[in-house]
KOLRODO-7145 format. One line per 4 residues: number of its first residue (from 0); their letters; for each residue y, x, z of C-alpha. Coordinates in Angstrom, 3 decimals, padded with zeros to 6 digits. Layout:
! KOLRODO-7145
NUM> a> Y/X/Z; ...
! end
This chain:
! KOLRODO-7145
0> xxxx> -008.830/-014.614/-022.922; -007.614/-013.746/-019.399; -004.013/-012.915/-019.653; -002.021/-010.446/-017.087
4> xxxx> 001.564/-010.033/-016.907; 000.990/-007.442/-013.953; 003.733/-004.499/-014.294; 005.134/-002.535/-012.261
8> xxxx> 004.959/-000.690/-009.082; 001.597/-001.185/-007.113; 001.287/-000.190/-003.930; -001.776/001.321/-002.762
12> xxxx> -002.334/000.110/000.836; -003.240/002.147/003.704; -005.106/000.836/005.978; -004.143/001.550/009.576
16> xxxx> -006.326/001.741/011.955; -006.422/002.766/016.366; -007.086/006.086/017.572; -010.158/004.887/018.511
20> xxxx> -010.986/003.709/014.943; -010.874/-000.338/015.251; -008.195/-001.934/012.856; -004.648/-002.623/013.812
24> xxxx> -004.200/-006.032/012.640; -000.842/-006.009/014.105; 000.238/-002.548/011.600; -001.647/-004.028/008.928
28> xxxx> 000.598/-007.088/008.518; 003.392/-005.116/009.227; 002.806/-002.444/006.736; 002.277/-005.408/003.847
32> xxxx> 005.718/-007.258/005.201; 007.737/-003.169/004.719; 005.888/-002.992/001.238; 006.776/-006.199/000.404
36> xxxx> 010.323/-006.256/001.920; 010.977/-002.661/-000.180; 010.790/-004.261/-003.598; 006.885/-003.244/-004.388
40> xxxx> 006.059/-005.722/-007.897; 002.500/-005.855/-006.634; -000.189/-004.572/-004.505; -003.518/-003.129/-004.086
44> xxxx> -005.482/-003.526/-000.520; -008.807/-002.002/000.242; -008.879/001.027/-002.750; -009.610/004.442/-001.996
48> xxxx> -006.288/004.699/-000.106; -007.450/001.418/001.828; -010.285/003.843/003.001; -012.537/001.190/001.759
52> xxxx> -015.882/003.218/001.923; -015.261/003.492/005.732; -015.539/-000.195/006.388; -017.542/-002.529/006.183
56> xxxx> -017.719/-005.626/003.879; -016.765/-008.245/006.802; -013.700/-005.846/007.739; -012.965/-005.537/003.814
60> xxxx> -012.435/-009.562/003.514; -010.870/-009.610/006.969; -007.980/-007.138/005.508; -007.966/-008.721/002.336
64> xxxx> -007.309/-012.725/003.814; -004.400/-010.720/005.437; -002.716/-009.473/002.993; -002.857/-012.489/000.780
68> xxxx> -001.266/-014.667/004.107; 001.297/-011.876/004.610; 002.182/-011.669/000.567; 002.275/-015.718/000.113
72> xxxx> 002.515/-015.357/-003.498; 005.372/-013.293/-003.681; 004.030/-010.891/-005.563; 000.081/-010.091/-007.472
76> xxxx> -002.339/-008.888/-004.627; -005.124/-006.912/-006.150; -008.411/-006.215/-003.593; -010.345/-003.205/-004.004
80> xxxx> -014.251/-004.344/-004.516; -015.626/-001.300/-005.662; -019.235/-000.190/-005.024; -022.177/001.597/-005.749
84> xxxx> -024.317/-001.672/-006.249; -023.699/-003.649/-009.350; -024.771/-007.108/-007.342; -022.613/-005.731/-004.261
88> xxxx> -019.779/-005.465/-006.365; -020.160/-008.943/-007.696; -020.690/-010.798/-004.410; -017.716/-008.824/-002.684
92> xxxx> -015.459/-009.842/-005.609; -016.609/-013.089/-005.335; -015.383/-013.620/-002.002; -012.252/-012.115/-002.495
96> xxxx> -011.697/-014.482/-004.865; -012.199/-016.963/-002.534; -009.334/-015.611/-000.467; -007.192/-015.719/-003.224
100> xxxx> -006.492/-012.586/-004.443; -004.807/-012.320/-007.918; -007.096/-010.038/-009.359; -010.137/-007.086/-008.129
104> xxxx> -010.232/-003.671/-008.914; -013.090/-001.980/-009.578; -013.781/001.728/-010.008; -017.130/003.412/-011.607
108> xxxx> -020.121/003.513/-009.449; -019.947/006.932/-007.562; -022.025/009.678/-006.423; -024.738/008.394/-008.891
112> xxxx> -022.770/010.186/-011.880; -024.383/006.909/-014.579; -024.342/007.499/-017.978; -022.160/006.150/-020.520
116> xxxx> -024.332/002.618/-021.261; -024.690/002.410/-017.465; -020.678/002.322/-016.807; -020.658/-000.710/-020.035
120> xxxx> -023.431/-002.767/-018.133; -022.255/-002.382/-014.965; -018.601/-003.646/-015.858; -020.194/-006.386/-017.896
124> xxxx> -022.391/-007.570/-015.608; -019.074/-008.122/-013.104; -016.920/-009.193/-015.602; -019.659/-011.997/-016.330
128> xxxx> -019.447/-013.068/-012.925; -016.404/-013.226/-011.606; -013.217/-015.184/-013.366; -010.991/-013.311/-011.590
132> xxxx> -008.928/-010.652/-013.377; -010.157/-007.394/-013.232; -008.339/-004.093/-013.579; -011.105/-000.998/-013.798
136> xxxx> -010.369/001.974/-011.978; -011.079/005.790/-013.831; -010.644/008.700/-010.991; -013.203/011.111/-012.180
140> xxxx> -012.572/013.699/-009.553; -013.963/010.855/-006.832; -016.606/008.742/-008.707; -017.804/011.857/-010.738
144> xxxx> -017.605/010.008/-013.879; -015.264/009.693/-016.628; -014.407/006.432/-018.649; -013.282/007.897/-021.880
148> xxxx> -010.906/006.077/-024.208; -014.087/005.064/-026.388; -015.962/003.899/-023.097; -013.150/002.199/-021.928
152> xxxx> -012.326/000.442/-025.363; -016.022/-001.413/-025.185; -015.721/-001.958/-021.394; -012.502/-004.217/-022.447
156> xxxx> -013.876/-006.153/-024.869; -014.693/-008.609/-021.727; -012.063/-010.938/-021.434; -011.613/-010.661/-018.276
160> xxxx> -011.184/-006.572/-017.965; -007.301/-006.378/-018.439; -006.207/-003.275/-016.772; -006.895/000.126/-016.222
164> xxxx> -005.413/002.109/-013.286; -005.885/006.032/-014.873; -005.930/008.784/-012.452; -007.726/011.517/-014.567
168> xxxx> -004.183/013.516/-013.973; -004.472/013.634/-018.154; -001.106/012.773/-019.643; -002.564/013.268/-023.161
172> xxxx> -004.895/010.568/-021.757; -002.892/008.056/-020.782; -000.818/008.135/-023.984; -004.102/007.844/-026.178
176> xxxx> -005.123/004.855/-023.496; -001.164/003.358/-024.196; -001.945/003.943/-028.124; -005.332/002.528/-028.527
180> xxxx> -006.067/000.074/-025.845; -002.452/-000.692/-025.174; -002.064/-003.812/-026.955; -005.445/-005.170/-024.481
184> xxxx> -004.643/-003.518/-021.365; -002.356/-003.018/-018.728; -002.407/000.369/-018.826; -001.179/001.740/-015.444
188> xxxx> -000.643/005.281/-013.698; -002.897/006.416/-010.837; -000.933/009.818/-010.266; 003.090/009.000/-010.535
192> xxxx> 003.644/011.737/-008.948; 002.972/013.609/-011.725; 004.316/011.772/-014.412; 005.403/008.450/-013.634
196> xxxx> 008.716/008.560/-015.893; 007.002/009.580/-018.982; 004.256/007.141/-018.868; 006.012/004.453/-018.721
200> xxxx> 008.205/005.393/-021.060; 005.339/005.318/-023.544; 004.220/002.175/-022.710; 002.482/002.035/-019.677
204> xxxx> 002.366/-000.677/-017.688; 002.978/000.968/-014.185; 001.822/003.019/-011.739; -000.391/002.415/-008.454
208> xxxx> 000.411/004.624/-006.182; 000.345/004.697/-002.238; 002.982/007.392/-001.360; 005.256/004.033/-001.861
212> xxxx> 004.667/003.710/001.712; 006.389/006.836/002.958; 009.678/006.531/000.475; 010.073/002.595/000.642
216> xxxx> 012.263/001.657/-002.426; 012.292/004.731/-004.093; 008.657/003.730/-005.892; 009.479/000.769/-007.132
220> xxxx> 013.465/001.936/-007.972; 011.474/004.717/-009.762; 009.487/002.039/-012.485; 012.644/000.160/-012.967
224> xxxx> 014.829/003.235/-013.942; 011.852/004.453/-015.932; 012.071/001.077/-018.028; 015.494/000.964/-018.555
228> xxxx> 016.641/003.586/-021.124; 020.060/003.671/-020.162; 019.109/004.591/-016.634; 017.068/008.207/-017.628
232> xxxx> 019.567/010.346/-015.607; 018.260/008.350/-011.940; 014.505/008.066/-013.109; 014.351/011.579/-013.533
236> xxxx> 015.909/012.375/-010.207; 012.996/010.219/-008.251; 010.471/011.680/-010.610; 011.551/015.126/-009.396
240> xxxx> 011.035/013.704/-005.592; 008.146/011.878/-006.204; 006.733/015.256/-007.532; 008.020/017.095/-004.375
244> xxxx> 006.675/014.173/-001.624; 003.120/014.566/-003.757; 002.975/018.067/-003.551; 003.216/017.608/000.382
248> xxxx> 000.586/015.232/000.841; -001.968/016.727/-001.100; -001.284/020.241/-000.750; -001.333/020.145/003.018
252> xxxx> -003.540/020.657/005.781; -004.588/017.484/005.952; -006.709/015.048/003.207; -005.104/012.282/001.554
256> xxxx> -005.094/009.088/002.707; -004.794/010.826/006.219; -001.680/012.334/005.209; -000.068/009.373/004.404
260> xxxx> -000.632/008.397/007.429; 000.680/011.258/009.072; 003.711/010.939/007.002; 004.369/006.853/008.182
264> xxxx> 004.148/007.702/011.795; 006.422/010.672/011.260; 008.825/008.307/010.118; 008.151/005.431/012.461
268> xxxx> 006.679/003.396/009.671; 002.765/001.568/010.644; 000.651/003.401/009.028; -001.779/004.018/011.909
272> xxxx> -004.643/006.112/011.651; -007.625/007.084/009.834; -011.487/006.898/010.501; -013.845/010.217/010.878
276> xxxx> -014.160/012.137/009.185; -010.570/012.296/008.101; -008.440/013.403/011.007; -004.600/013.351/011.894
280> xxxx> -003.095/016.637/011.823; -002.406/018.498/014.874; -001.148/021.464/016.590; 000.802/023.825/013.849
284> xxxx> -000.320/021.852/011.270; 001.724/019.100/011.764; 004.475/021.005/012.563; 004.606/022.603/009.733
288> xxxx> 004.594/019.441/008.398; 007.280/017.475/009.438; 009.314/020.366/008.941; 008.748/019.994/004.981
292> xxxx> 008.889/016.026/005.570; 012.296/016.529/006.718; 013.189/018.925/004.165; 013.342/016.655/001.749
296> xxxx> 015.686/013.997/003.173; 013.260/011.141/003.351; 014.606/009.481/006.684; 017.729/009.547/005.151
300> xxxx> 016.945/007.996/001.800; 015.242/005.506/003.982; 018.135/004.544/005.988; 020.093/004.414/003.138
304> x> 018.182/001.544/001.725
! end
C-alpha cells in the first residue's frame, strides 16, 4: 500500500500570468520561493486555482518542472492533472511524474455530470496507471458531481488513492469522511475559510487552500495552532480572519482565482494576472476593494512576519 504522511497546510498555487495572457515565469518562481519561504507544509500547482483549464498540457508540465526546481524537496509538491478524458488524465499524470512531483490530484470529470460507477472506473483506471500518489479532489459546485462518503470509500480501496481534498462546504461531511475513511485517507479541507479549526480538530489532515498567498504565514500558523490543543485561543483568532479574507474574495466583484490575484498585486506580492474570461477588477470595483483589503490589517500582519 502507498503510504502518505502529507499534513498540513497546502497551498493552492496561482498561476500568474502577463496582461497579455503569456505566463510569467519570472512571478511563477517567485510566488513558489514566498510560499515556500512563509512556512506552507506542502503545495498544489496547476488545480483549479492554477487556472489549469486555461492552459494547455505543454504549459501545465512547463509550470509543474518549475515548481518542483523551485521547491527542491523541501516540502510535497502535488500537480493538478485533472481532466475530462480518463486516458488524458493518465498520460498527463504520467508525465508529471516524470518531473517529479510527490503526488497528482485529480478531481471528478466535469461538465459530463457521470454517474456513480463512472466516477469508480474512472479513478481506477488512473490509479492503475500511475504509481504516483494520488489525492482525489470532490468540489461539486465545479465538476457537477458529488463523491459521497460511500463513493469515495470504494474509490480508496486502490492503493494508491490516499487523500481526499473536500470542498463540498459540508462540515457534517468532512467529519463522516474523518470517521469512516479516516484511518485510509488523508482527509484534507478544501474551504478553511470556513472551518479550518474544527476540521482539523477532528482529525483532518489539513486544508488546501490558496488564500495562503495573500496572508503568508497566517495559513500555515493557522494548521499548527489548530493541532495543538493548548494553542485554541490563537487558532480561533486566524479562523475568524481567515473567515473575513474569504468572505472578500468570493463575495466581491470579481471571480475567484482572479481575486486572488487582485489581492497579491494589492499587496506587492506576484501573483500576476488571469486569462479571459476572468478579468482584474477595475474602476470602483477595485477600489472598493482595497479599501476592505486594508481594513483588515493584512499588510501589517505581513510585515510583521
Amino acid at each position: 500500500m502507498v503510504r502518505s504522511e502529507w499534513k498540513g497546510s497546502f497551498s493552492a498555487i496561482v498561476t500568474p500570468f502577463t496582461k497579455s495572457g503569456d505566463l510569467d515565469e519570472s512571478a511563477i518562481r517567485a510566488n513558489i520561493r514566498m510560499t515556500v519561504h512563509e512556512g506552507a507544509h506542502g503545495l498544489v500547482i496547476c488545480g483549479h486555482n492554477g487556472e489549469a483549464h486555461l492552459m494547455t498540457d505543454d504549459e501545465r508540465l512547463r509550470v509543474i518542472s518549475m515548481a518542483v526546481a523551485e521547491v527542491n524537496g523541501k516540502i510535497p509538491v502535488i500537480a493538478g492533472t485533472g481532466g475530462i478524458r480518463t486516458e488524458s488524465v493518465i498520460r498527463l499524470s504520467k508525465a508529471a511524474q516524470g518531473l517529479g512531483v510527490d503526488g497528482v490530484m485529480i478531481e471528478s470529470p466535469y461538465f459530463m455530470t457521470p454517474k456513480r460507477g463512472d466516477l469508480i472506473t474512472h479513478f481506477a483506471q488512473i490509479s492503475d496507471a500511475v504509481s504516483l500518489p494520488i489525492m482525489v479532489y470532490n468540489n461539486p459546485a465545479r465538476a457537477g458531481v458529488d463523491l459521497d462518503v460511500a463513493t469515495m470509500g470504494e474509490i480508496a480501496e486502490k492503493a494508491n488513492i490516499v487523500a481526499i481534498k473536500e470542498t463540498s462546504g459540508s462540515f457534517e461531511r468532512i467529519t463522516r469522511l474523518v470517521l469512516n475513511l479516516g484511518d485510509r485517507l488523508r482527509i484534507f479541507v478544501g474551504a478553511s475559510r470556513l472551518f479550518g479549526l474544527p476540521c482539523v480538530q477532528m482529525g483532518a489532515s489539513g486544508f488546501v487552500d490558496g488564500n495562503s498567498q495573500v496572508v503568508g504565514r497566517s495559513m500555515s500558523l493557522l494548521y499548527e495552532c489548530a493541532a495543538a490543543p493548548e494553542r485554541v485561543r490563537e487558532a480561533i483568532n486566524l479562523q475568524r480572519e481567515m473567515f473575513q479574507l474569504g468572505e472578500l474574495l468570493f463575495h466581491s466583484s470579481g471571480t475567484s482565482p482572479a481575486t486572488i490575484k487582485d489581492a497579491m498585486r494589492l499587496l506587492g506580492r506576484p501573483g500576476g494576472y488571469s486569462r479571459a474570461p476572468l478579468r482584474a477588477m477595475q474602476g470602483e470595483d477595485l477600489r472598493r476593494f482595497e479599501h476592505e483589503l486594508n481594513d483588515l490589517g493584512i499588510v501589517r500582519q505581513l510585515k510583521a512576519a
